[in-house]
N, C-alpha and C positions, 0 to 999 in steps of 0.2 A: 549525603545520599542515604536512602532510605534502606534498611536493613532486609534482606531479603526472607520473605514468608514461607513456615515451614508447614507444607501443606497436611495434617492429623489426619485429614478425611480420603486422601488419597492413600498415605502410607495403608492405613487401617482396612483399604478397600483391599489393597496387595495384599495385607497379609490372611484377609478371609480368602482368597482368591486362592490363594498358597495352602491354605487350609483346606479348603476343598479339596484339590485336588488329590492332598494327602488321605481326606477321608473317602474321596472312592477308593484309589487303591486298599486302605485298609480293608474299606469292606468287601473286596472283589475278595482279598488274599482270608478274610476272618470269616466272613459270611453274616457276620452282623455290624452296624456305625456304632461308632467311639459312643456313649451313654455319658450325658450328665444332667447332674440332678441339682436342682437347685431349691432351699426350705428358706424360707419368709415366716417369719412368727409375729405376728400383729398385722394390720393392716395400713402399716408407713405408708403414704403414697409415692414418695422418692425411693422406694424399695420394689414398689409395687410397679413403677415405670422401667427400672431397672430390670428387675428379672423379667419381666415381660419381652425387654428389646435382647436382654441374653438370649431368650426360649428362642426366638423369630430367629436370630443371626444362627444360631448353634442349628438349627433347622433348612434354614438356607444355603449352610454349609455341609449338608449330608447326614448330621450327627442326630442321636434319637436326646430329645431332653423330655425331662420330668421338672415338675414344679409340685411343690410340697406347702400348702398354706396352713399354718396351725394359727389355734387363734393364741389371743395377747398371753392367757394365762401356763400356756405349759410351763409345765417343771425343768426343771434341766434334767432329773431322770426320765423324764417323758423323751425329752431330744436325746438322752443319750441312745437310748432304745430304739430312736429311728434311724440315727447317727451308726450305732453298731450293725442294723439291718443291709444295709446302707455299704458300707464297708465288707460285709463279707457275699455282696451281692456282685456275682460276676460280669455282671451286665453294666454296670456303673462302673467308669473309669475317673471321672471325678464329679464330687461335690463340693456346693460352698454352703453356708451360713449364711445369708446375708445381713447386714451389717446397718443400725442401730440393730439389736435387740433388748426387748423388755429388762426392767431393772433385776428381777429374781433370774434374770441368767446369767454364767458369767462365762463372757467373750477368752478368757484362756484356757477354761476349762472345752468348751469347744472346740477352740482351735487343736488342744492336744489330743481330742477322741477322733478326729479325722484321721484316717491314716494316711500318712505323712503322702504316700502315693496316687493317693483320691484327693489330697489337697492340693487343689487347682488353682487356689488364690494365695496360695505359698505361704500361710501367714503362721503355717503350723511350727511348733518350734525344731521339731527334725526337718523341713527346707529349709528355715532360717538358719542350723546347722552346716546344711550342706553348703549355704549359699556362703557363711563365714568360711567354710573349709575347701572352697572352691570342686565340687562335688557335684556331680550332677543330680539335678532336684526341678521342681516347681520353682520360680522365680516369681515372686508378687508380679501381678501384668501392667502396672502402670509403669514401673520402675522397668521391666522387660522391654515397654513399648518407646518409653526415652530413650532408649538406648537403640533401638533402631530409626529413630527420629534424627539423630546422633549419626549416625552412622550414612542414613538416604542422604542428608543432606552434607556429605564429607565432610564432617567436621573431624580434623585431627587430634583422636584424644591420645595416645603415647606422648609423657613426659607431658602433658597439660595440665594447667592450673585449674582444680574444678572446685567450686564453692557450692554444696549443695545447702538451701536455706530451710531449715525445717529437720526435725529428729524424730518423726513417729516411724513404727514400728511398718507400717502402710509403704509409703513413699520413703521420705530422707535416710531413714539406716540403709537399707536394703539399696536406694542408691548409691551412697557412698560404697557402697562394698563394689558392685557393678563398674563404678566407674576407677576403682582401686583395680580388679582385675584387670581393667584395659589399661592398667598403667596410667593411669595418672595421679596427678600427687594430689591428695583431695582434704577440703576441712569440713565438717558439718558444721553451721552455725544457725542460728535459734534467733528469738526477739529480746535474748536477753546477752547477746554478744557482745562485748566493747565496740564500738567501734565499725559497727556493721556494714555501715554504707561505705567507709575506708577498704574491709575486707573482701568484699564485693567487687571494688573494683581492680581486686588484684586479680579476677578468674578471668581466663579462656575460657570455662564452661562456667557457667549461672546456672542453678535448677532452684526454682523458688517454688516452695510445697509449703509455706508457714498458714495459710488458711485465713491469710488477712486482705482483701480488698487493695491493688494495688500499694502494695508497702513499700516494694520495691522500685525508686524513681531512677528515672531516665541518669542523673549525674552519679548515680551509683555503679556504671556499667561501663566497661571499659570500651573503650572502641573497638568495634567488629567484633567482641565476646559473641557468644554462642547462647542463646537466654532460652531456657525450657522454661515455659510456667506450666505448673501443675494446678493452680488455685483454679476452683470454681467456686466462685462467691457471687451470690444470689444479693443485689443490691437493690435500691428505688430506680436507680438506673440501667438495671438487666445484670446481666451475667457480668461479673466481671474477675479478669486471673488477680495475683498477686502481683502481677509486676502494671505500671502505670503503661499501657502498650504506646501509647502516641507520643510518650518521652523518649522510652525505649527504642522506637523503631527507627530514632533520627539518629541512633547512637550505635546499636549492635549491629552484629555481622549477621547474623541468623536467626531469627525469632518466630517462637509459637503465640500463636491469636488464642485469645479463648471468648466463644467456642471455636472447634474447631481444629484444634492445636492438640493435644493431648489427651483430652476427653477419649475422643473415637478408639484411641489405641488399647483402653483397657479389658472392652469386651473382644475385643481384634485379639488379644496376648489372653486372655481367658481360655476361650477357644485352642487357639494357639497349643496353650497348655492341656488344654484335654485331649488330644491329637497324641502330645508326646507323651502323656501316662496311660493312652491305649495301645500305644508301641511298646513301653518297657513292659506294663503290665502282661503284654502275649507274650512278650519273651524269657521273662521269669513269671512261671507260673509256680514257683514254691514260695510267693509273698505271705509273711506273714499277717494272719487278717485281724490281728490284734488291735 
């Protein structure tokens, strides 16, 4: 029996839907929508499609966005300077960076000039703080959005085996921690694991984020496991996730398609997240704008 499909584009419609509705209130109760700002430095066109469909969703859901295009050569004190404008601007509740940027910049020095509270794509190291110390914070939105993909589709994580594949800073850590807080007993493993496809099939939960063209086969998956794929790999044959889906689906209990599957959820949990740093931010207004 064929594993059942877990629908990304429905979950992700609920949760702009749920967004919305949060941002009128806000706005009736503040008198202005949650602000965010999003800076693209070069002209990437996978960067360029991306901010574009943030601007249109963050807009559809009540919220005011900005787009900030510099070209290829800024400085990093060039970004820090619009980075600290940016942060001490009351009207912006979060920003991102987007992500390749040019080689003379460097991606952690970025992430730490956000303030931890404008940083909506949680990649700053005080959420990754809080998210180790179980603390209320930003949560990365892919890892946020698996976790209610997880959750829509009842999969029991308390006391579940979760194998999350993959260790970036992005997806796999910040999952593993996610899925540690909901109690389960979790491993992260990598393409350099012993024994990989053996540890694979010891999970109740699967979450494959390694960035490689189904790596993940069908006899690696336990029967009825719960399989999130994260992968979006662009092949000669289209899109395709990390895990081989027409092996997979003859074998797991629950499984994401890509597309389709987990893509939708990350600008859905972006959002999401600007929503709830225009809530803390009205209700501590002594934030340090550092």
């Amino acid at each position: 029996m064929s594993a059942r499909i877990i629908d990304g584009r429905a979950a992700a419609a609920a949760v702009r839907a749920e967004v919305a509705d949060g941002v009128a209130a806000f706005t009736a109760v503040h008198g202005r929508a949650p602000g965010l700002v999003g800076i693209q430095v070069g002209d990437d066109p996978a960067s360029e499609i991306y901010q574009a469909n943030k601007a249109r969703q963050a807009e559809e859901c009540g919220m005011h966005s900005r787009r900030i295009t510099l070209p290829a050569d800024t400085t990093q004190a060039q970004l820090d300077d619009i980075i600290d404008d940016l942060n001490a601007d009351d009207d912006v509740d979060g920003m991102l960076v987007q992500l390749p940027v040019p080689d003379q910049l460097s991606e952690p020095l970025i992430a730490a000039r956000i303030h931890p509270d404008k940083d909506v794509d949680g990649f700053g190291p005080g959420n990754m703080g809080r998210l180790m110390r179980g603390e209320p914070g930003n949560v990365p939105c892919t890892p946020a959005g698996v976790m209610r993909l997880l959750d829509d589709a009842g999969v029991a994580l308390e006391g579940a085996r979760a194998v999350v594949v993959g260790r970036s800073l992005i997806v796999g850590k910040p999952q593993a921690m996610l899925l540690l807080d909901r109690h389960c007993t979790v491993t992260i493993a990598h393409s350099r694991t012993r024994d990989l496809p053996g540890l694979c099939r010891t999970a109740d939960v699967l979450v494959a984020a390694v960035g490689r063209p189904e790596m993940i086969r069908g006899d690696w998956i336990a029967p009825g496991a719960a399989v999130i794929d994260v992968g979006i790999n662009r092949t000669d044959d289209g899109l395709r996730g990390d895990v081989a889906f027409d092996e997979a689906v003859e074998v797991a209990g629950c499984i994401t398609p890509v597309p389709g599957g987990v893509g939708p959820m990350t600008i859905a949990y972006l959002l999401a997240n600007t929503l709830l740093a225009a809530r803390r931010r009205t209700a501590d207004r002594s934030l340090d704008k550092g």
